[in-house]
N, C-alpha and C positions, 0 to 999 in steps of 0.2 A: 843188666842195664835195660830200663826204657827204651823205645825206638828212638821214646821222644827227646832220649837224653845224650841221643850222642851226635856229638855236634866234633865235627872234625878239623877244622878250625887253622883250613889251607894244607891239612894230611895230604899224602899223593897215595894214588893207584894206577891203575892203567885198564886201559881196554880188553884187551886180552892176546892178540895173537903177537908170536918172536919170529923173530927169520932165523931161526936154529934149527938144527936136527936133531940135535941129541936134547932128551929132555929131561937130561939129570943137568947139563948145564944150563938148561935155561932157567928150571929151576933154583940153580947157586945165585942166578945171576937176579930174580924178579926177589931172591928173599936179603938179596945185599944191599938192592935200593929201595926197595918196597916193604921196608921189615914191620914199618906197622899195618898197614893194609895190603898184605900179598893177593894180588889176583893169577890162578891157573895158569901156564903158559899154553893158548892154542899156538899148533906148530903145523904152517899151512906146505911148509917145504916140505915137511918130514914126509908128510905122503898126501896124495891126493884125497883120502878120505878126512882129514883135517879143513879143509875146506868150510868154509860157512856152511855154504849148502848141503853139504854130506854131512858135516860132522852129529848133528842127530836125528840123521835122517833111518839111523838102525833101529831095524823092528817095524817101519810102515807098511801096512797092506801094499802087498802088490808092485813094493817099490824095488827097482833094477839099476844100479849104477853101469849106464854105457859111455863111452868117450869122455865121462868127467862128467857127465850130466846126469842129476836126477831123474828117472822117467818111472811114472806110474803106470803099470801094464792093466788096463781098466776089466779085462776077466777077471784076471788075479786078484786085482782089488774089491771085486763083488765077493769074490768066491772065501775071503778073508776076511773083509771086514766085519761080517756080522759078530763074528767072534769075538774080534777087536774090541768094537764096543761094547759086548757084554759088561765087563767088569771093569770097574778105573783101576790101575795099579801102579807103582813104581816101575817104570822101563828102563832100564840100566844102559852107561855107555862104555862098553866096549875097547879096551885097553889099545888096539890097532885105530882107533876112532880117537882115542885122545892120550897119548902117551905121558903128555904131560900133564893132566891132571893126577894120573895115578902114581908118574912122579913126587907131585907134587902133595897128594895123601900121604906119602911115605915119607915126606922129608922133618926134617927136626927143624921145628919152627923157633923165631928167638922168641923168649921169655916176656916178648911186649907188644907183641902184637892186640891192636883196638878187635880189629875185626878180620876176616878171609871174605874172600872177594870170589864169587864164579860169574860165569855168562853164559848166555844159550843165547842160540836163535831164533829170534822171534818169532811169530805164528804168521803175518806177513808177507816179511823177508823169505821166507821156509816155502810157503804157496808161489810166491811170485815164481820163485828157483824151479821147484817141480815141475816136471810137463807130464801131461800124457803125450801118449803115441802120436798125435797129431800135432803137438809143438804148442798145446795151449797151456797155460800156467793151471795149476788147479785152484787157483783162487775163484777162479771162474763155475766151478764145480762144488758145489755146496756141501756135500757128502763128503768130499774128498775133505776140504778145507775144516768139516769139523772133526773128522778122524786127524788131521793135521793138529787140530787144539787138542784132541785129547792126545797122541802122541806125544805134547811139549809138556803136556800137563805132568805127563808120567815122568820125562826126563825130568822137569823143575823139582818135583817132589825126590828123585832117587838123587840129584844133585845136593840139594839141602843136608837130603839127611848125609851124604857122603862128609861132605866138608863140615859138618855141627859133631859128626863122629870123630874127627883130624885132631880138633881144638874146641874146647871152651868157651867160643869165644862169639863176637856179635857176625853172623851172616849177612853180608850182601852178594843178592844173584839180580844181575843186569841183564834184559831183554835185548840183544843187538838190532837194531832195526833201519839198518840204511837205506832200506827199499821205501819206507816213509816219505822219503823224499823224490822219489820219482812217479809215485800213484799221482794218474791221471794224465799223467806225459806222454807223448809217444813212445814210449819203451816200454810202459805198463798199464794196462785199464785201468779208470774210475775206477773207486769204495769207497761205496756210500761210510759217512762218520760215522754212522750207529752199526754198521757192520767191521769199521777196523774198531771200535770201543769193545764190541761182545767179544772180541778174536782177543782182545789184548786181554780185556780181564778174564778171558777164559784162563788164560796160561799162570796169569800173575796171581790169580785168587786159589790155586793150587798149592800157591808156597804159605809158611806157616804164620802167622799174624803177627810173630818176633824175627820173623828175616825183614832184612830191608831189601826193599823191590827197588828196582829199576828199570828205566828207558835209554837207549844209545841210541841217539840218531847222529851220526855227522854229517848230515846237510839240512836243507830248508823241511821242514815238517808242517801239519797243524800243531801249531803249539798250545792252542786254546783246548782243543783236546786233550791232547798231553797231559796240562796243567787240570784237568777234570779228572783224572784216574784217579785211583786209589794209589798211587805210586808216593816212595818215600825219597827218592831219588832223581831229577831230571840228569842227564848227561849228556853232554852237548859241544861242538865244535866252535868254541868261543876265539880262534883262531880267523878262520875263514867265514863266519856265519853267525857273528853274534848281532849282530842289526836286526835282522828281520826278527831276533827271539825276544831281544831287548823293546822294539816296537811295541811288546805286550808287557811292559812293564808292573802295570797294575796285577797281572793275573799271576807274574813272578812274585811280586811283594805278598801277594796273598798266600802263594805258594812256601814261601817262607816264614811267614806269620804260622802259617798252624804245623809247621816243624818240618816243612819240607826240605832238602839237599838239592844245590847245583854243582852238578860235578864237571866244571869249566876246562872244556881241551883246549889247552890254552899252548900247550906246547907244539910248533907245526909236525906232522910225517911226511915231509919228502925230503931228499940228500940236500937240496940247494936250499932249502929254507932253513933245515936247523945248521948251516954252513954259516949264514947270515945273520939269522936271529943270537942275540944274546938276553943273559938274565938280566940287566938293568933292562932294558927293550921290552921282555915282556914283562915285566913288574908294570915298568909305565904304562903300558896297552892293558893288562888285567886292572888294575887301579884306577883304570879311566872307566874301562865297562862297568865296575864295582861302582865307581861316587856316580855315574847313569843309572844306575839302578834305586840305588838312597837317595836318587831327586823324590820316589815316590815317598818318601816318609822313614824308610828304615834306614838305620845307623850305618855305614859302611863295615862297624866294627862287627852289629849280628849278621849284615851278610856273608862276612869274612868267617862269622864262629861255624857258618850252617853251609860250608862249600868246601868241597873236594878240587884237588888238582890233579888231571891227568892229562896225558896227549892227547890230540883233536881224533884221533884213530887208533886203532891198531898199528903194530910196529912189525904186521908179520912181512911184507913187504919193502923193507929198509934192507940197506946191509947191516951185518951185526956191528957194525962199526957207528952206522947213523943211528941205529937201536941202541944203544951207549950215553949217544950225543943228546938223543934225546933223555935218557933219564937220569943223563947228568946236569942238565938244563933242569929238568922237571924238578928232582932235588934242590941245587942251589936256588932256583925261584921261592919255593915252599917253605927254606929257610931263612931266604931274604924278608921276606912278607911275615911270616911270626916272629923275627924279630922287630920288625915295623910294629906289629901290635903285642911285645913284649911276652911272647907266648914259648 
């Protein structure tokens, strides 16, 4: 299949992380509700190296995991890095680094799966995390920041090819990137647009021209950038945060127009909201964002054929019980709406 041909048409997937430990069940459990688009289970309880920030953070010049924090020891990293960037190559992760992906290689997939789903951490999110020894992000560090791209570059390439080895089938790997939303705040420096555009397409122009790329942000972003990458996928917190994405309507329709995906988190992660929310409730709120967006000229029905439904986040942070709730929310919505459009 074409990139251009697969249009998912209210399908669900999800974010990526479970509140489980064991990741043979988290596994039973993303392929019982997610059997046509399964995405990896990251498992941020199972150990602390699951963690956004750690999880592929194995193999960086110079890098030290102390107190749960990344730290770049800047000797280390001189004295390594030349090496480093010698040669591009596939950088592998690490079985104690993601338990449940290699669960999730192993497991017996059902017979109808569209596509498999992975994520990594974006190049970003990854710099912001990092510190050297004196507590500065290495985004700030130029050198560091493009060994960080090539890092991601090697994980996106040894990912791909892991999961297109699994299954048959169509590849999407999603860039997480929640640190977007906080550049230039007080919790993280300014970057300049044309330096987070060369970071992202660093990482994303690694993967193969028949995977579909993606972006996660769940908060306020540039979206006008966004919407300028080479990406086949936006994905985004249509929960808590779709006004300010919606505001750029035109640069969405256009997005859409030459075969682009929004993969709408439509379903809330925290215990009180999915207590509250029900699936009539969000069909209405999804259906209202959708006929805002077809005020620009498109159909309600092609934006419906060209969007994904997932949670507004990760579900590693729920209990396994609100981790349930929601993707039993997430299901009956995705069913209610394709039968709305006879699908």
């Amino acid at each position: 299949m074409r990139k251009a041909d697969f249009r998912p048409e209210g399908r669900i997937t999800a974010i990526g992380s479970m509140p489980h430990t064991d990741p043979q069940e988290a596994c039973r459990i993303v392929l019982r509700y997610l059997p046509e688009i399964p995405a990896w289970p990251q498992l941020p309880r199972r150990s602390p190296l699951e963690q956004m920030h750690l999880q592929f953070s194995e193999g960086f010049p110079g890098a030290i995991i102390r107190d749960g924090n990344l730290i770049i020891l800047r000797n280390l990293f001189e004295e390594q890095v030349p090496e480093f960037l010698e040669e591009e190559r596939e950088i592998g992760v690490s079985p104690q680094y993601a338990a449940g992906l290699f669960s999730f290689l192993s497991s017996s997939f059902p017979s109808f799966p569209l596509a498999l789903k992975g994520q990594m951490t974006g190049p970003l999110t990854f710099c912001l995390a990092a510190k050297d020894e004196k507590g500065r992000s290495i985004i700030c560090d130029e050198e560091m920041a493009e060994a960080a791209v090539r890092l991601l570059r090697g994980k996106a390439r040894w990912q791909e090819r892991k999961l297109s080895e699994a299954i048959s089938k169509e590849i999407i790997i999603f860039l997480d990137e929640p640190s977007l939303s906080s550049l230039g705040s007080p919790f993280a420096p300014a970057v300049p647009g044309e330096r987070i555009r060369a970071m992202l397409e660093g990482v994303l122009s690694a993967l193969s021209p028949y995977t579909l790329k993606g972006i996660h942000c769940c908060g306020n972003a540039d979206w006008e950038l966004l919407l300028s990458l080479p990406l086949d996928i936006l994905s985004f917190d249509a929960y808590n945060f779709s006004d300010p994405l919606l505001f750029h309507k035109r640069k969405l329709c256009e997005f859409v127009r030459r075969g682009g995906i929004l993969a709408w988190g439509i379903v809330p992660t925290d215990e009180e909201r999915l207590e509250r929310e029900g699936e009539e409730e969000l069909e209405r709120r999804l259906w209202d964002e959708m006929r805002s967006l077809a005020s620009e000229g498109l159909g309600v029905e092609e934006i419906f054929a060209r969007s994904l439904l997932t949670p507004s986040c990760g579900l590693g942070f729920l209990s396994s019980e609100g981790a349930l709730r929601a993707l039993e929310l997430l299901s009956g919505l995705s069913q209610r709406l394709r039968r709305k459009f006879a699908l």
